[in-house]
NUVOLO-151555 format. One record per residue (C-alpha): residue number from 1; residue in one letter; x, y, z. Coordinates in steps of 0.001 Angstrom, whole numbers, plus 500000, padded with zeros to 6 digits. Example, Ala and Ser with C-alpha at 12.3 -4.5 7.8 and 13.67 -1.06 7.14 Angstrom:
! NUVOLO-151555
<1 'a' <512300 495500 507800>> <2 's' <513670 498940 507140>> 
//
This chain:
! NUVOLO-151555
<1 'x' <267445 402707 214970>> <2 'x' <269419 400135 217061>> <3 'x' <267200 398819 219808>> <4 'x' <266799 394986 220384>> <5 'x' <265259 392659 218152>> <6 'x' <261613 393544 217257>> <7 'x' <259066 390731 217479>> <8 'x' <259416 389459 213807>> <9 'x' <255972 389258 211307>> <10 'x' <254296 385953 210550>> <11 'x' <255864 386385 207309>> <12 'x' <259524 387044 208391>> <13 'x' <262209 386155 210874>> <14 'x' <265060 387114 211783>> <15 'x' <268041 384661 211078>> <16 'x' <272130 384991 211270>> <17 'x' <271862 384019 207661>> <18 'x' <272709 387700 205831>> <19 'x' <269831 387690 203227>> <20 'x' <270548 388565 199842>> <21 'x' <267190 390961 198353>> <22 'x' <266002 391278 194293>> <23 'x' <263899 394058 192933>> <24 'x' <260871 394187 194228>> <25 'x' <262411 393901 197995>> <26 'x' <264517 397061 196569>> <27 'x' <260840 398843 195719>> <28 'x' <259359 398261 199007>> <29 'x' <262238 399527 200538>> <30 'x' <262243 402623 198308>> <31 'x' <258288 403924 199235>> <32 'x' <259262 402933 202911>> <33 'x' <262356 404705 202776>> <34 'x' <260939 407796 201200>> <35 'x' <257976 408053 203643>> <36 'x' <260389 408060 206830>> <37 'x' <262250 410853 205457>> <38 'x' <259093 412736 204789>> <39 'x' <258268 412455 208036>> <40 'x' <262002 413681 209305>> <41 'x' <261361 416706 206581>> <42 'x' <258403 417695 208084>> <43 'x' <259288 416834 211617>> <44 'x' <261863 420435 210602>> <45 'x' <259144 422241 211063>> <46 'x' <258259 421442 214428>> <47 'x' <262037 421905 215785>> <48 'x' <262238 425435 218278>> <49 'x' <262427 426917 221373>> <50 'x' <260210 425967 223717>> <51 'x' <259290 422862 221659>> <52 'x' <257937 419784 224178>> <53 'x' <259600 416528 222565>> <54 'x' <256583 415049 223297>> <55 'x' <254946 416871 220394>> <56 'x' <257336 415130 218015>> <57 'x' <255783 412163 218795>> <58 'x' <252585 413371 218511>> <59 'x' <252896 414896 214957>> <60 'x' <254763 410938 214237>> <61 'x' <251494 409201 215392>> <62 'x' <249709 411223 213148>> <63 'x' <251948 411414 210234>> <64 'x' <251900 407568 210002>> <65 'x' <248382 407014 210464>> <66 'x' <247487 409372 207712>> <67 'x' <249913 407738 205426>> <68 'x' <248687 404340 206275>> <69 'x' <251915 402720 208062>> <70 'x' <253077 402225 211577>> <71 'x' <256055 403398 213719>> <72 'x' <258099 400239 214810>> <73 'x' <259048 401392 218363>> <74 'x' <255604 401958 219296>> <75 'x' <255080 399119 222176>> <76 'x' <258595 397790 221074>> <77 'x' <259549 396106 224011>> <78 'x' <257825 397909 226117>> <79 'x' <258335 401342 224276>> <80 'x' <255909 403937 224772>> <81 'x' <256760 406536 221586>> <82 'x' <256635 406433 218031>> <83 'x' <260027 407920 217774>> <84 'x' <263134 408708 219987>> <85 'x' <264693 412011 220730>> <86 'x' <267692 412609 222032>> <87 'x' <269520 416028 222881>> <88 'x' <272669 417217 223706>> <89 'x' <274258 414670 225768>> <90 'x' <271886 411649 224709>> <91 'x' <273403 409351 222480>> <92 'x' <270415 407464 221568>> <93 'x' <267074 406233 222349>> <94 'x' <265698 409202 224506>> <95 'x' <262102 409215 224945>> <96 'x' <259770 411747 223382>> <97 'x' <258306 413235 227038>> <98 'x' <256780 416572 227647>> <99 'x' <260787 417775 228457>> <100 'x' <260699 421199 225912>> <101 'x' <263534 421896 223299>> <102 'x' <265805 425301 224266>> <103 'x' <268193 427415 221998>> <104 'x' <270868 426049 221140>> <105 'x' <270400 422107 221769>> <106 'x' <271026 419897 219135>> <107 'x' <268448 417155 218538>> <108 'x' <268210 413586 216717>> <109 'x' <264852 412344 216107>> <110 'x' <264729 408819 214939>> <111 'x' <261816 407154 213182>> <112 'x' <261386 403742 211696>> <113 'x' <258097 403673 209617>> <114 'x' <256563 400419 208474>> <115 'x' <254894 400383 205319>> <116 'x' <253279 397137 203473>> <117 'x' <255605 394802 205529>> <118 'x' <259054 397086 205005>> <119 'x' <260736 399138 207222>> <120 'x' <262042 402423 206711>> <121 'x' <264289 403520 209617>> <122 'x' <266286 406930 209316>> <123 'x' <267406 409309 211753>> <124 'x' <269094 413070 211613>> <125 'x' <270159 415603 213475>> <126 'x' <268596 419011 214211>> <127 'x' <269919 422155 215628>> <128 'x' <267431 424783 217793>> <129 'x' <268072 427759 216691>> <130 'x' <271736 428805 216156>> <131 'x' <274280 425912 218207>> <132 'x' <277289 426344 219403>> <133 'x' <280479 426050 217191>> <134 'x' <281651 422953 219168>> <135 'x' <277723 421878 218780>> <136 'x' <277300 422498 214763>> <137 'x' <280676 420877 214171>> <138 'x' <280052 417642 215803>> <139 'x' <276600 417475 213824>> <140 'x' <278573 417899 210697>> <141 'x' <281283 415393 211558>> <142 'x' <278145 412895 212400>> <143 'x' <276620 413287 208861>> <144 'x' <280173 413118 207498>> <145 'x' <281207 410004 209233>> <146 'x' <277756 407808 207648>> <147 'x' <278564 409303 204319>> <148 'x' <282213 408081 204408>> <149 'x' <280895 404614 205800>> <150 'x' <278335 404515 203075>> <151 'x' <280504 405233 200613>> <152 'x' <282793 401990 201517>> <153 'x' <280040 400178 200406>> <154 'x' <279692 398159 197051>> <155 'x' <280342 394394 196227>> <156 'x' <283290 392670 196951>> <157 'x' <283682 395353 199608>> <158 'x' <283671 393971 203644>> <159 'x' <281899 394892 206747>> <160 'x' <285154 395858 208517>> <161 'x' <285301 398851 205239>> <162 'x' <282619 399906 206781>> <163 'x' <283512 400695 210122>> <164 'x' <287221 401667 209313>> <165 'x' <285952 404396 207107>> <166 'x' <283935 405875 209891>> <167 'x' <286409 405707 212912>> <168 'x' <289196 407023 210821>> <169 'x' <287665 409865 209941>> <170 'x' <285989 410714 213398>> <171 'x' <289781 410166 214650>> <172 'x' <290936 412595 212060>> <173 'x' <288579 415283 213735>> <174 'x' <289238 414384 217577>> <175 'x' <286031 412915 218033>> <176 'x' <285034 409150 219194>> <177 'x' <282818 406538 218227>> <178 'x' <280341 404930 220524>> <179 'x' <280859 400931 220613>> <180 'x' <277865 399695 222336>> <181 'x' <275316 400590 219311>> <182 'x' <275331 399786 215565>> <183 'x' <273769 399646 212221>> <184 'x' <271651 396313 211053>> <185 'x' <270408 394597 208723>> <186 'x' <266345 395667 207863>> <187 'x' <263566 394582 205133>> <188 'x' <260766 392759 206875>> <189 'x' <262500 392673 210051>> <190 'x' <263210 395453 212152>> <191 'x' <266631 393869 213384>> <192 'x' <268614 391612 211200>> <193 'x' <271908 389674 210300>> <194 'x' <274274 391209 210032>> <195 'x' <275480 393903 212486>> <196 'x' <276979 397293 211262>> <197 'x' <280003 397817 213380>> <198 'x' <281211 401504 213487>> <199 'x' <284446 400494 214440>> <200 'x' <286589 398364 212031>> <201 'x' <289718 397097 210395>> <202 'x' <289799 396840 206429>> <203 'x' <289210 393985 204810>> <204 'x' <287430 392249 207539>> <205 'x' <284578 390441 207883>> <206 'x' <281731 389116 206012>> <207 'x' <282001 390183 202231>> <208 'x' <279341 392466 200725>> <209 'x' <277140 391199 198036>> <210 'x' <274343 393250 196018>> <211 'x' <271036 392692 197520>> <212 'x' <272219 393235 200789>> <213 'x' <270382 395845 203001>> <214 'x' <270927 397325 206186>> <215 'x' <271560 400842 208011>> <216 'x' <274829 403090 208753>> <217 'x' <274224 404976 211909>> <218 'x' <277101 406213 213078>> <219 'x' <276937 407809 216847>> <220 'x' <279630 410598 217183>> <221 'x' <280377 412059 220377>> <222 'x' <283103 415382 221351>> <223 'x' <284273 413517 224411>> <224 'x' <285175 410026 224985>> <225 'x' <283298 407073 223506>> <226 'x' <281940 405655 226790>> <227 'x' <278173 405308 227604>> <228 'x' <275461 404627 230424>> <229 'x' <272429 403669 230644>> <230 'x' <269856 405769 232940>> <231 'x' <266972 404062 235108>> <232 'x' <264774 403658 232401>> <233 'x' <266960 401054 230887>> <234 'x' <266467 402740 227391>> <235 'x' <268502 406416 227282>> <236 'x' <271653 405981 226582>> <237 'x' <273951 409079 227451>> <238 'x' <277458 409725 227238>> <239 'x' <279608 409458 230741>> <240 'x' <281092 412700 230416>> <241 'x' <277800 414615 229517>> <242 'x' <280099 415675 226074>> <243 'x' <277843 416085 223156>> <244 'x' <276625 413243 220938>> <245 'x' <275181 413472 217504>> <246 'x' <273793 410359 215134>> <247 'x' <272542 409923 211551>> <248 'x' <270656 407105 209873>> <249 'x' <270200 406067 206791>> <250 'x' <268691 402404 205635>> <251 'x' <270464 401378 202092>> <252 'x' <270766 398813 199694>> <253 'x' <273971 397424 198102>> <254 'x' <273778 397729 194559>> <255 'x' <276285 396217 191272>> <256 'x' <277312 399219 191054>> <257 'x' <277887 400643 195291>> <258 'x' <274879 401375 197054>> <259 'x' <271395 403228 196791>> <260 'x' <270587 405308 199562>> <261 'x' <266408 404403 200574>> <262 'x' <266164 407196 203488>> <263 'x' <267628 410601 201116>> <264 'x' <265101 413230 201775>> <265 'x' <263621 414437 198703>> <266 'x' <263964 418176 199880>> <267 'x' <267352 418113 200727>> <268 'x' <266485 418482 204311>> <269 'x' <269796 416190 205313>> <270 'x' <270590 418401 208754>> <271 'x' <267922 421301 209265>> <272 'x' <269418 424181 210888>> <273 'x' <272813 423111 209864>> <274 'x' <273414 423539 205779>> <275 'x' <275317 420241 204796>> <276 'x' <276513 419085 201284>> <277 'x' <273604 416698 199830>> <278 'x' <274742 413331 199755>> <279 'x' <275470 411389 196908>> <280 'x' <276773 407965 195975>> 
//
């Protein structure tokens, strides 16, 4: 989730120093990680016609209270939801209101679930009912694009691998990347050093070293890569109302490439839309 910087714990801050993570940083991240995407499996469930978004929310409240952790956005700046959903045309950071889902939108649903001091932030896509063509192939391009930026990633590797993997391939399929947004880095702090450009040349940038963790989150859109922001200074749409679509995962660089913390046990990657699992 790429909103500004969270209010950091008495027990960590955020710093422009990239920090370098061991093994039990690597665990925490691992039960956080693996509780978000329960929540996103089960959140499936809830995805149809006639669906209010603010029922998302609801069921996110819940889901984290019962499972002793907390969503991150909730009073985030100002940030009234335990989640964001945007549809269609939203790029990112829609709010969960009583607005209802119809056939045929396309919907990401992004949560960030604390647990014991780590963050676990992880968002997919979801499709009501059966989308349109145009619709189910820019969801698969989205997944497609984080998997080919996560798979840039092991040591020696740099940042700029990153970002070159992903707007190559969303070039290769006529699609654009969104600038203004990117992934982060994420442990005890919501928002940290460094940033995850989706854009990128190879070979540039900081170098990547294990114990690094941070998210890929990718936002793909049909139409041109420009966005707005709307009054409440949080949706972000795209200027020519063409079709967005994001996914999230939080990893952790690795001596061998990367572990993914966010991989939904059920295989649950896109529901309504049958993807490839991933694997690294």
């Amino acid at each position: 989730m790429n909103l500004p910087v969270a209010p950091p714990a008495e027990s960590a801050r955020r710093t422009e120093r990239i920090k370098i993570y061991g093994p039990d940083a690597f665990a925490g991240m691992r039960r956080a990680g693996a509780l978000t995407a329960r929540c996103l499996d089960e959140i499936a469930g809830l995805v149809g016609d006639g669906t209010p978004l603010a029922e998302i929310n609801t069921f996110v409240l819940d889901f984290a209270a019962t499972h002793g952790a907390r969503p991150a956005t909730l009073g985030y700046k100002g940030y009234a939801y335990a989640c964001c959903t945007s549809v269609n045309h939203v790029v990112c950071h829609g709010a969960p209101t009583a607005r209802k889902l119809h056939e045929g939108d396309i919907v990401n649903v992004d949560v960030t679930l604390v647990l014991d001091g780590w963050y676990g932030d992880s968002s997919r896509m979801y499709a009501v009912g059966k989308p349109k063509r145009a619709a189910e192939r820019l969801v698969r391009i989205a997944h497609e694009a984080m998997m080919r930026g996560i798979g840039a990633v092991r040591p020696g590797a740099r940042l700029g691998d990153i970002g070159h993997a992903i707007q190559s391939y969303a070039a290769s399929e006529r699609c654009s990347v969104v600038r203004d947004f990117c992934g982060h880095g994420i442990g005890q702090v919501f928002h940290d050093a460094p940033n995850i450009l989706n854009v990128g040349r190879p070979n540039t940038g900081p170098e990547l070293r294990e114990g690094m963790i941070f998210t890929v989150e990718p936002m793909i859109n049909l139409g041109r890569p420009e966005v707005k922001m709307l009054a409440d200074d949080w949706t972000a749409v795209t200027r020519d109302r063409s079709l967005s679509a994001q996914f999230e995962h939080s990893i952790g660089v690795t001596a061998e490439g990367f572990e993914i913390f966010t991989l939904s046990a059920q295989g649950l990657h896109a529901p309504g839309v049958e993807l490839a699992a991933p694997h690294g």
